[in-house]
Biopython code that builds the backbone (N, CA, C, O; Angstrom):
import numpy as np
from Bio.PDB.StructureBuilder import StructureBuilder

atoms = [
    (1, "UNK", "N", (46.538, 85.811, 72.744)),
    (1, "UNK", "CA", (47.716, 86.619, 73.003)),
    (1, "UNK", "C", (48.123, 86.527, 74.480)),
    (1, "UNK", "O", (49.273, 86.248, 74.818)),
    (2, "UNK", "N", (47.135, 86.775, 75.335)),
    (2, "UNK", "CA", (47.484, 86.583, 76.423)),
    (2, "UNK", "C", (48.006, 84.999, 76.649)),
    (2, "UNK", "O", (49.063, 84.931, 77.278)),
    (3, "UNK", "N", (47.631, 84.173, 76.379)),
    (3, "UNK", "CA", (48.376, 82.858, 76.755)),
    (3, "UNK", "C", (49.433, 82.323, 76.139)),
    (3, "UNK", "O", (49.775, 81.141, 76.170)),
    (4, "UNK", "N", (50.124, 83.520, 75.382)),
    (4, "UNK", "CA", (51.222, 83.582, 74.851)),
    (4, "UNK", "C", (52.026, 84.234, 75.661)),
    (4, "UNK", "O", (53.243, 84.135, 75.506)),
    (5, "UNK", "N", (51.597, 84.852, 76.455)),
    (5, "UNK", "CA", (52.965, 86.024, 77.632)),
    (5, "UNK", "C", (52.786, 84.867, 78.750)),
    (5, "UNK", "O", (53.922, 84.614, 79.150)),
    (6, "UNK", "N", (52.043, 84.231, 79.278)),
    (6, "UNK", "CA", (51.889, 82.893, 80.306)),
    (6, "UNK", "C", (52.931, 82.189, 79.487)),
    (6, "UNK", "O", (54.105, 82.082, 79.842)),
    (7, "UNK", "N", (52.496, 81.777, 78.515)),
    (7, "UNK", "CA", (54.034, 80.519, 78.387)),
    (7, "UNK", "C", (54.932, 81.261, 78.346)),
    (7, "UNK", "O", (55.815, 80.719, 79.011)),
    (8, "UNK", "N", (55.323, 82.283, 77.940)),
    (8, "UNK", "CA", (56.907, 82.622, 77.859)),
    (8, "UNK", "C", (57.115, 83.023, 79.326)),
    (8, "UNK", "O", (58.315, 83.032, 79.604)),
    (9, "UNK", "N", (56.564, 83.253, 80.033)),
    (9, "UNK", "CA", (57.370, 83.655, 81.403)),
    (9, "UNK", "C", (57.431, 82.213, 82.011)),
    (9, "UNK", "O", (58.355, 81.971, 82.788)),
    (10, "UNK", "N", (56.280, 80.983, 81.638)),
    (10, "UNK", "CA", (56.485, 79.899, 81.920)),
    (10, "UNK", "C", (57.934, 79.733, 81.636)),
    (10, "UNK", "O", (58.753, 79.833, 82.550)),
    (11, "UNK", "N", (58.265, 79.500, 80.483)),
    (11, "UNK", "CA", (59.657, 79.134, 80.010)),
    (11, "UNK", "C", (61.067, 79.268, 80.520)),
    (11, "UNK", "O", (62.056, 78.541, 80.612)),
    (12, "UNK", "N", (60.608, 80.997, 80.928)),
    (12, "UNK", "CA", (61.927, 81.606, 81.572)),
    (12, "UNK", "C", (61.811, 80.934, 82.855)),
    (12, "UNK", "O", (62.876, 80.596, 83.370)),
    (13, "UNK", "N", (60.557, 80.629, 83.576)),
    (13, "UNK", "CA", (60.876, 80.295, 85.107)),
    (13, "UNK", "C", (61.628, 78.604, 84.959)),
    (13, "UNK", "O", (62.532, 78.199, 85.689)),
    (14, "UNK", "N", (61.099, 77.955, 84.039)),
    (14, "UNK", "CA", (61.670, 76.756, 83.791)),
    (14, "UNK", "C", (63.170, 77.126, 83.910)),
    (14, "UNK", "O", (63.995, 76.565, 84.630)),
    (15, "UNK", "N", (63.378, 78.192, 83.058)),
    (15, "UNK", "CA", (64.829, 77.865, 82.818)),
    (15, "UNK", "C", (66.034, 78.424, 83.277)),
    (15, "UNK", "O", (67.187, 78.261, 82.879)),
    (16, "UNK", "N", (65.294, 79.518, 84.723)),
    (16, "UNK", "CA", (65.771, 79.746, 85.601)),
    (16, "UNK", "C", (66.242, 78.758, 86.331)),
    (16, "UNK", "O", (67.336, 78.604, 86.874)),
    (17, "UNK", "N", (64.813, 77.773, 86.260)),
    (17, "UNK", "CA", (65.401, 76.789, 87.719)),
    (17, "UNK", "C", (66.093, 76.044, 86.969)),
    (17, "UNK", "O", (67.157, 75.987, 87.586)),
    (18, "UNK", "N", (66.226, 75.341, 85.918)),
    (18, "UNK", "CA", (67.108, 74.496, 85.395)),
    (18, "UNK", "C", (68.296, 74.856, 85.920)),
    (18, "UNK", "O", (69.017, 74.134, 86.608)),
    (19, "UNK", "N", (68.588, 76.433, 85.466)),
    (19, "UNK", "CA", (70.216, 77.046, 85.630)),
    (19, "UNK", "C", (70.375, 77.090, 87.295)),
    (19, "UNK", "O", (71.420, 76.901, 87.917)),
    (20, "UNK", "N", (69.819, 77.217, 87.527)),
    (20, "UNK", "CA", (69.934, 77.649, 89.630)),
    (20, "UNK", "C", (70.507, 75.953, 89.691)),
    (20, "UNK", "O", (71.613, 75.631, 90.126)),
    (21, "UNK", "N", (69.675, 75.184, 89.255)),
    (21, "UNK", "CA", (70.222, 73.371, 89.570)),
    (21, "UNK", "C", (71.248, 73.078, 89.172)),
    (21, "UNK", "O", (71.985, 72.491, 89.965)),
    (22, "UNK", "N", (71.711, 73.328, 87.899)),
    (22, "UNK", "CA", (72.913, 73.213, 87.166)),
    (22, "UNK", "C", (73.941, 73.791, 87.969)),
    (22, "UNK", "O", (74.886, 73.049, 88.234)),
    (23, "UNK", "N", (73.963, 75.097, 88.467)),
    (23, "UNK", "CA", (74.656, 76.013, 89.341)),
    (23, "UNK", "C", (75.110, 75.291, 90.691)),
    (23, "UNK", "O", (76.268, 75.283, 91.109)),
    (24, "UNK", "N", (74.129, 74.750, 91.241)),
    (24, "UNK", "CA", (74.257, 74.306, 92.572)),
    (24, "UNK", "C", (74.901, 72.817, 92.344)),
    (24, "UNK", "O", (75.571, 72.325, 93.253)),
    (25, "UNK", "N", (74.689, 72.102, 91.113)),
    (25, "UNK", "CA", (75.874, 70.625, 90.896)),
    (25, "UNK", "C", (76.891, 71.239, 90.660)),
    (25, "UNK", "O", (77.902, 70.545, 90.545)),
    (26, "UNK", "N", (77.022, 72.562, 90.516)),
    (26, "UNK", "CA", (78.760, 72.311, 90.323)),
    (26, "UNK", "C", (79.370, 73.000, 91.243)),
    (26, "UNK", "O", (80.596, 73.083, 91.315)),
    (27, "UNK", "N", (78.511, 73.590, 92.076)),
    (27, "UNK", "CA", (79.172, 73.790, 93.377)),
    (27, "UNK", "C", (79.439, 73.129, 94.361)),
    (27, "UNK", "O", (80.385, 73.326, 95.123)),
    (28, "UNK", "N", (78.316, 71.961, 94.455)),
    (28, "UNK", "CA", (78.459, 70.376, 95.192)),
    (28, "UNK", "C", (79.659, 69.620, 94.985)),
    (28, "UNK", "O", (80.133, 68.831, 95.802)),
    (29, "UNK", "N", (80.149, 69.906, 93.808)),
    (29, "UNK", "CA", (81.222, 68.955, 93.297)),
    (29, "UNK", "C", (80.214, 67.939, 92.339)),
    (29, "UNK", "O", (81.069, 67.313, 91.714)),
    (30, "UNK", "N", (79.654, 67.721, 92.141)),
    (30, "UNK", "CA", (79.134, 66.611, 91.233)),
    (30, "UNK", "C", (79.994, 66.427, 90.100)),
    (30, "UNK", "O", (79.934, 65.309, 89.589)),
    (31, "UNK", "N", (80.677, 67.149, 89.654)),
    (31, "UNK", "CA", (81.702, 67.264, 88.438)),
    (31, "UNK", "C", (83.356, 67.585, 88.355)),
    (31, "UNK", "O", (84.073, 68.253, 87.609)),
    (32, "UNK", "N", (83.576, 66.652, 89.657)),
    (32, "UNK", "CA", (84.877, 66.838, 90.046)),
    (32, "UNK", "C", (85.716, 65.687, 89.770)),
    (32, "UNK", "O", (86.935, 65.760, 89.615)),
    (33, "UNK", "N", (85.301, 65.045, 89.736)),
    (33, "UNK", "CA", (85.706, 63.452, 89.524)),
    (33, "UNK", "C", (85.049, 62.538, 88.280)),
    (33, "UNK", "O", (84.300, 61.659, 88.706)),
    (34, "UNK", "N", (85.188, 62.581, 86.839)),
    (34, "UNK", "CA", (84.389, 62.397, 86.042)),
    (34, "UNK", "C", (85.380, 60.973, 85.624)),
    (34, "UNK", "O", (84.835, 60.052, 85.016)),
    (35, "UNK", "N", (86.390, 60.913, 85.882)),
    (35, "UNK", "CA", (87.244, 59.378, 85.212)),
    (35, "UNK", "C", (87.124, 58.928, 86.163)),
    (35, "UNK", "O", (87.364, 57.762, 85.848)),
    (36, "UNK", "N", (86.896, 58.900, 87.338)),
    (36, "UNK", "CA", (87.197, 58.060, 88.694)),
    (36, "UNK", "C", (86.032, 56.605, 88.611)),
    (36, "UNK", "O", (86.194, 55.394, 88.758)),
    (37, "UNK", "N", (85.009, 57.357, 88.343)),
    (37, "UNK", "CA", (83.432, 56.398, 88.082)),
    (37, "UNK", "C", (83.533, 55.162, 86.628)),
    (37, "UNK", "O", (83.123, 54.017, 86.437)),
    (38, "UNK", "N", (84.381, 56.262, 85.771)),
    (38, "UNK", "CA", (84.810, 55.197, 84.619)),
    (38, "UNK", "C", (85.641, 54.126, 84.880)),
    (38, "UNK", "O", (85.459, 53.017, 84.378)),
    (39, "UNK", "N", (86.587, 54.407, 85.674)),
    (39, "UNK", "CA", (87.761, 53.615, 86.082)),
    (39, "UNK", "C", (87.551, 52.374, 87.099)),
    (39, "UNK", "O", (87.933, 51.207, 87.188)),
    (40, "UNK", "N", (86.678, 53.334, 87.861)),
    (40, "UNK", "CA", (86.132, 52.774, 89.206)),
    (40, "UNK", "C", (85.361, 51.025, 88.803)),
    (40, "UNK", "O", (85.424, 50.008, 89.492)),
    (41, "UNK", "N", (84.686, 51.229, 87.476)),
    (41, "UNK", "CA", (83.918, 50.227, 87.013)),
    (41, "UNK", "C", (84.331, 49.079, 86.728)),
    (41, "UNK", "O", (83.718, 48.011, 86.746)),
    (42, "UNK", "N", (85.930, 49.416, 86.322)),
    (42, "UNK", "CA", (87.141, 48.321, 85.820)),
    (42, "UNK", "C", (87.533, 46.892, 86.560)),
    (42, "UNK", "O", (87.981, 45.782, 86.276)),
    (43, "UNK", "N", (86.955, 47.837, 87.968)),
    (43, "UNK", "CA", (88.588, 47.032, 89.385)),
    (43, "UNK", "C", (86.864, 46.458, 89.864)),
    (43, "UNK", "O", (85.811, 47.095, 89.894)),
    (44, "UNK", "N", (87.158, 45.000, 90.195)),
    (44, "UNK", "CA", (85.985, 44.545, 91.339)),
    (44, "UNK", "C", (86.885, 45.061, 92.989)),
    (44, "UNK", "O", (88.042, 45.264, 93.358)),
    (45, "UNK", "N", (85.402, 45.091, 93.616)),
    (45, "UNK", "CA", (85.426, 45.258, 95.018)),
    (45, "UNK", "C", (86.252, 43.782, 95.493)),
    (45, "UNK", "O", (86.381, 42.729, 94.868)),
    (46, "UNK", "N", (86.654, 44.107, 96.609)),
    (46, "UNK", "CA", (87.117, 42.921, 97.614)),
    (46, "UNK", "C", (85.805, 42.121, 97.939)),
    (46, "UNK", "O", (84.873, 42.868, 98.235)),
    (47, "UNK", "N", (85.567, 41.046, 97.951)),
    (47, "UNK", "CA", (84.430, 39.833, 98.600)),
    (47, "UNK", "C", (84.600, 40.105, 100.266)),
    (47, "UNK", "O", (85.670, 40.100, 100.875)),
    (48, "UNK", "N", (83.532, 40.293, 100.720)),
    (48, "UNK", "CA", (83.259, 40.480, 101.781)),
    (48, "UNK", "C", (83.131, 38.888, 102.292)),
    (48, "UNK", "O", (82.559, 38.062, 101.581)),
    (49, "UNK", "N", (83.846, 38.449, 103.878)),
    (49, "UNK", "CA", (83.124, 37.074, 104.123)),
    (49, "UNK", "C", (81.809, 37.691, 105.397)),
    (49, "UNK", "O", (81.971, 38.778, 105.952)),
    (50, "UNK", "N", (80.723, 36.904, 105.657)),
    (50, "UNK", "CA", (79.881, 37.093, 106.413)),
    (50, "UNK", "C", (80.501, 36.987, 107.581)),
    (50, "UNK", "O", (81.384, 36.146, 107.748)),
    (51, "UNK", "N", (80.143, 37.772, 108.469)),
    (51, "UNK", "CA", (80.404, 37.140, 110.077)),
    (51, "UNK", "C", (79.613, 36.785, 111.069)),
    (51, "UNK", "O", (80.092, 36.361, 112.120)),
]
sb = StructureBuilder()
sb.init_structure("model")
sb.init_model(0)
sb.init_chain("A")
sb.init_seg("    ")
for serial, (resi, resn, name, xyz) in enumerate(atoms, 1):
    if name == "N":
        sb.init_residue(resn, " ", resi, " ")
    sb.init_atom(name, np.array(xyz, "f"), 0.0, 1.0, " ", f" {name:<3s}", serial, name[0])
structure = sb.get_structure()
């Protein structure tokens, strides 16, 4: 019994931090630009020459 109240508070702390991480990408912006990366993939870069 007792190592049944250990995992469940295990769980919740997991899934606290999951949400705190989740929270903090979308305050970063990580999810601001979601077609740009799709699009982005389409077009090649310019060729660089060495100098």
């Amino acid at each position: 019994m007792n190592v049944l109240v250990w995992l469940i508070l295990l769980s919740l702390l997991l899934g606290a931090g999951a949400l705190a991480l989740f929270l903090w990408t979308l305050r970063s912006g990580q999810y601001e630009d979601m077609d740009g990366a799709a699009q982005r993939i389409l077009f090649d870069e310019p060729v660089r020459k060495p100098d």
